[in-house]
VOGU-3710 file (C-alpha; in Angstrom, 3 decimals, decimal comma):
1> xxxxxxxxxx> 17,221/64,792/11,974  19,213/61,566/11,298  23,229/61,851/11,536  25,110/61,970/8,186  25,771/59,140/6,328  22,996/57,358/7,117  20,445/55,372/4,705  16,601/55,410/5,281  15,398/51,717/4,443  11,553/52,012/5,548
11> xxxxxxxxxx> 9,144/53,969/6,351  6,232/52,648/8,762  2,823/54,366/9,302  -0,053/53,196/11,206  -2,940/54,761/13,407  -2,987/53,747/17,487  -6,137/53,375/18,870  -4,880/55,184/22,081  -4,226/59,280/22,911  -1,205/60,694/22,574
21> xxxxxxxxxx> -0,757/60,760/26,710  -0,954/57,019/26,488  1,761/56,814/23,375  4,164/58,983/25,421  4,418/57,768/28,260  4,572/54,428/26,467  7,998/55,612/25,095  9,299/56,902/28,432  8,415/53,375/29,897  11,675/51,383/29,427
31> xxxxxxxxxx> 10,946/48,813/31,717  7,982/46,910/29,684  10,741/45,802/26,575  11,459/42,523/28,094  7,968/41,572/29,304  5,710/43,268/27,176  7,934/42,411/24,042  9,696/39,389/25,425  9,764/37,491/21,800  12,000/40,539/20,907
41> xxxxxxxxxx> 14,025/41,560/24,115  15,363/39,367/26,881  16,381/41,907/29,244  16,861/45,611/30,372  19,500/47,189/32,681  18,629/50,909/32,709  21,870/52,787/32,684  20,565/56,679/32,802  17,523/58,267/32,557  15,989/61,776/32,349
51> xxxxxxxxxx> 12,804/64,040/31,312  14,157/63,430/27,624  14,747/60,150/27,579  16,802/57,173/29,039  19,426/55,224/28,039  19,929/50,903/28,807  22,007/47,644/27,979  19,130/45,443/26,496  19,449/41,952/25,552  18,596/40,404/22,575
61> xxxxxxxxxx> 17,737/36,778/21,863  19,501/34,761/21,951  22,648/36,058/23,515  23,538/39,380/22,096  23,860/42,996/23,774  23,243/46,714/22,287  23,327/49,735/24,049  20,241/52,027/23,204  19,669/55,640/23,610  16,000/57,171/23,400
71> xxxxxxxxxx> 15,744/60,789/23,073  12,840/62,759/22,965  11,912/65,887/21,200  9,079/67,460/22,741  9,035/70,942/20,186  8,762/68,775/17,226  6,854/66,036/18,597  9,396/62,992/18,011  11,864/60,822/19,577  14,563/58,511/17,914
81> xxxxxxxxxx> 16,223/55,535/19,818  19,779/55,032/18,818  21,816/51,956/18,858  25,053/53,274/20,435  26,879/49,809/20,441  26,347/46,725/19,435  24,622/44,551/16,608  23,447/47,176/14,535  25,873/50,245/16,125  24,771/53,235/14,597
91> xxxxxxxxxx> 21,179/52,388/13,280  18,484/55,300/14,610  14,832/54,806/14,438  12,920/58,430/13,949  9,284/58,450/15,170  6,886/61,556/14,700  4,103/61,408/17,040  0,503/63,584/15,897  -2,404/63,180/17,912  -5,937/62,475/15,570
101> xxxxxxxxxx> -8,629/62,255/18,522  -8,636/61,551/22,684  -8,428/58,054/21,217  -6,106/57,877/18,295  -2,677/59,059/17,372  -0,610/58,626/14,155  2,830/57,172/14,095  5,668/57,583/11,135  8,528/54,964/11,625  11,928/55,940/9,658
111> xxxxxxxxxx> 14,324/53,349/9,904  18,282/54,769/8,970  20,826/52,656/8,676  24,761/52,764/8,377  26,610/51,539/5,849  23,596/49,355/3,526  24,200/47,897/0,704  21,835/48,957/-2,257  20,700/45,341/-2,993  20,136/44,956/0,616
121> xxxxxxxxxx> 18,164/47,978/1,848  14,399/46,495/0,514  14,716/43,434/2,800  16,419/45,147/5,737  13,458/47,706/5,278  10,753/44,919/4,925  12,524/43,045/8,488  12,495/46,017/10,363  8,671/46,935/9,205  7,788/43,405/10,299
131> xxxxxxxxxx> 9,595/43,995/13,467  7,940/47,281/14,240  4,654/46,736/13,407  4,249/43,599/15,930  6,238/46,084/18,484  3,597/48,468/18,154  0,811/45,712/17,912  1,423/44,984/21,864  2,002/48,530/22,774  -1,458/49,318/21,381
141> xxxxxxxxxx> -2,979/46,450/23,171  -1,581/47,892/25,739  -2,400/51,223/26,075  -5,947/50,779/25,092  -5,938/47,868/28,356  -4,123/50,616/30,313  -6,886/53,304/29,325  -9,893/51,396/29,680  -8,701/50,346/33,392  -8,517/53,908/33,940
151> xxxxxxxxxx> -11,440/55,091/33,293  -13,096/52,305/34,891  -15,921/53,350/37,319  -14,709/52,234/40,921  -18,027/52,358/43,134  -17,388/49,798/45,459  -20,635/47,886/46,822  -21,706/47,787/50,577  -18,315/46,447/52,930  -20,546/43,217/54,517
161> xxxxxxxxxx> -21,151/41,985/50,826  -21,351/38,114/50,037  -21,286/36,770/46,791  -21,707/32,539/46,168  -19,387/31,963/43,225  -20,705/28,221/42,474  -19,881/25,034/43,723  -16,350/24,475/43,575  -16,474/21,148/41,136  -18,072/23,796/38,793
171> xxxxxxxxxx> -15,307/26,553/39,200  -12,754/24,129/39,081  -13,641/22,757/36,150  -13,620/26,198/34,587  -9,975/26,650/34,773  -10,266/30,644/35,018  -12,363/32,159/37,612  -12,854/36,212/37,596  -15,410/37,768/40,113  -16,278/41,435/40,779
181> xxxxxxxxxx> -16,173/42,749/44,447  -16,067/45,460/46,014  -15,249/47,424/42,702  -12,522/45,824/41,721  -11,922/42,622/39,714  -10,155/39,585/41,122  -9,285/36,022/40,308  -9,910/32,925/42,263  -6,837/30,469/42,653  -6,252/27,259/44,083
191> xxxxxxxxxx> -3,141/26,147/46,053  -1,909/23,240/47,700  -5,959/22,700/48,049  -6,759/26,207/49,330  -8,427/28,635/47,559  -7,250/32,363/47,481  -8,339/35,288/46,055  -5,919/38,134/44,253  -6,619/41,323/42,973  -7,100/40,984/38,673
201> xxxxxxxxxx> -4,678/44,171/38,029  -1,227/45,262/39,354  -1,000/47,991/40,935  1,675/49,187/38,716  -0,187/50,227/35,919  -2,944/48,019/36,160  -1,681/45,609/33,708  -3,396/42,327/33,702  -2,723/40,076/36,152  -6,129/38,005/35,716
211> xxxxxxxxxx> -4,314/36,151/32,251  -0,807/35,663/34,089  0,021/31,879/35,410  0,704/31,499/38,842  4,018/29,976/39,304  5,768/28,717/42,998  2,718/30,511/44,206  3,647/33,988/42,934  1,665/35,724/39,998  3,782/37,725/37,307
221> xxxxxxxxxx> 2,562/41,039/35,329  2,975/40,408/31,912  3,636/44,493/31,128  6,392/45,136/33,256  7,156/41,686/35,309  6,365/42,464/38,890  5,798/39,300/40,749  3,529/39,184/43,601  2,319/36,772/46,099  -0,735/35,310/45,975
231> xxxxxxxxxx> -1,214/34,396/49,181  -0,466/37,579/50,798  -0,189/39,735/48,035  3,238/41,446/48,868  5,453/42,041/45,784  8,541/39,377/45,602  11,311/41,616/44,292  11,534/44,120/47,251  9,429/46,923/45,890  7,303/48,965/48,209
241> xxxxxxxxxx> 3,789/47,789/46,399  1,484/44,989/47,335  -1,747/43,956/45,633  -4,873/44,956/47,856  -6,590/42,905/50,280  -8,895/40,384/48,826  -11,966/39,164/50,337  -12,206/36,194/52,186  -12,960/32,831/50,155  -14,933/29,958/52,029
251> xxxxxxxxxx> -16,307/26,859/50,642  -20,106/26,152/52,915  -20,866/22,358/54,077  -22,564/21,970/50,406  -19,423/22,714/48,680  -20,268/26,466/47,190  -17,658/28,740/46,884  -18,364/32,334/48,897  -16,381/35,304/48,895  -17,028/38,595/50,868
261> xxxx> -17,120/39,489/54,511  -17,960/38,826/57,112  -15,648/35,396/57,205  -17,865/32,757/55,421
//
């Protein structure tokens, strides 16, 4: 229940298109807030963190600090993140979580405040509905990415597998270039005037990598920010994980693009 002395300004409902699996361990998942929600956050510094919840410094644009506190309540199905310090010191945000299908789960949003003004609460309330319903706009297309990618078939073809991709003027002229091998997805990339091949989703939670830009030759997941490189797929930030081997990319004597092995 909220503390005393607090003021409830909003309520916000809304149906997720994911399971209630996917929600939760959405709200456990600190990490995403400045990637995943970067027009709201800047940055995270996790501070503590436990079974029921974690606590973090998180920046706000454009220069700001609050310390939040999420708590979960398994028996009653909820969690409420506090704002311990800070713009906003004080403020808790109550979410009930109710599962509808393997696919869908309902969501009720209180927003209570300290110390609002009666004249004020309406547009506080109609800000942080706003707020909250493009928060949970990219969490959904997230989850829903996230579950899709893991139920994915992975039946990989036979290892000596070549593929022609096109003639390069073509791909290049594409922009983009996905290709399917060896059950997985992957996108072609040229640098300094070679092309290389990286795997389409991190291996962190197989966020997409296949819509990220590739920057000093390094590709960045958009969900959680792990950088990789794309020419030899290690990560960039001294974490254990690397993106998997990708198949060798040739360009034949009539200038088509072929990926596979044997080397082309």
């Amino acid at each position: 229940m909220p503390s005393r002395g607090l003021a409830c300004v909003a309520i916000y409902r809304r149906r997720v298109a994911a399971s209630t699996e996917r929600v939760w361990e959405n709200v456990r998942d600190w990490e995403h807030l400045p990637f995943l929600h970067a027009a709201s956050f800047r940055s995270i510094a996790l501070e503590a963190e436990s079974a029921s919840g974690w606590r973090a410094r998180v920046g706000l644009h454009p220069s700001s600090e609050i310390t939040l506190e999420l708590a979960i309540d398994s028996a009653r199905s909820q969690y409420v993140s506090r704002t311990l310090a800070g713009p906003g010191a004080g403020t808790e945000i109550w979410t009930a979580v109710a599962g509808v299908s393997p696919t869908a789960t309902e969501v009720e949003v209180g927003f209570w405040l300290p110390d609002v003004a009666a004249e004020r609460a309406e547009a506080i309330g109609a800000a942080y509905t706003r707020l909250y319903e493009r928060l949970w706009d990219e969490d959904e297309a997230m989850m829903v990415h996230r579950a899709a990618a893991l139920a994915a078939p992975r039946d990989p073809p036979p290892a000596h597998e070549r593929v022609c991709l096109g003639a390069l003027t073509d791909l290049r002229a594409q922009g983009v270039v996905c290709f399917a091998w060896s059950g997985r997805r992957w996108r072609l990339v040229e640098l300094d005037g070679t092309l290389h091949a990286h795997a389409a989703q991190c291996p962190h939670w197989l966020g997409p990598l296949d819509v990220a830009p590739v920057a000093d030759g390094a590709v960045r997941c958009p969900w959680h920010g792990w950088r990789f490189d794309v020419r030899t797929g290690r990560a960039l930030d001294g974490r254990a994980a690397r993106l998997p081997d990708p198949p060798h990319v040739g360009v034949d004597a009539h200038g088509r693009v072929w990926i596979g092995t044997p080397r082309v």
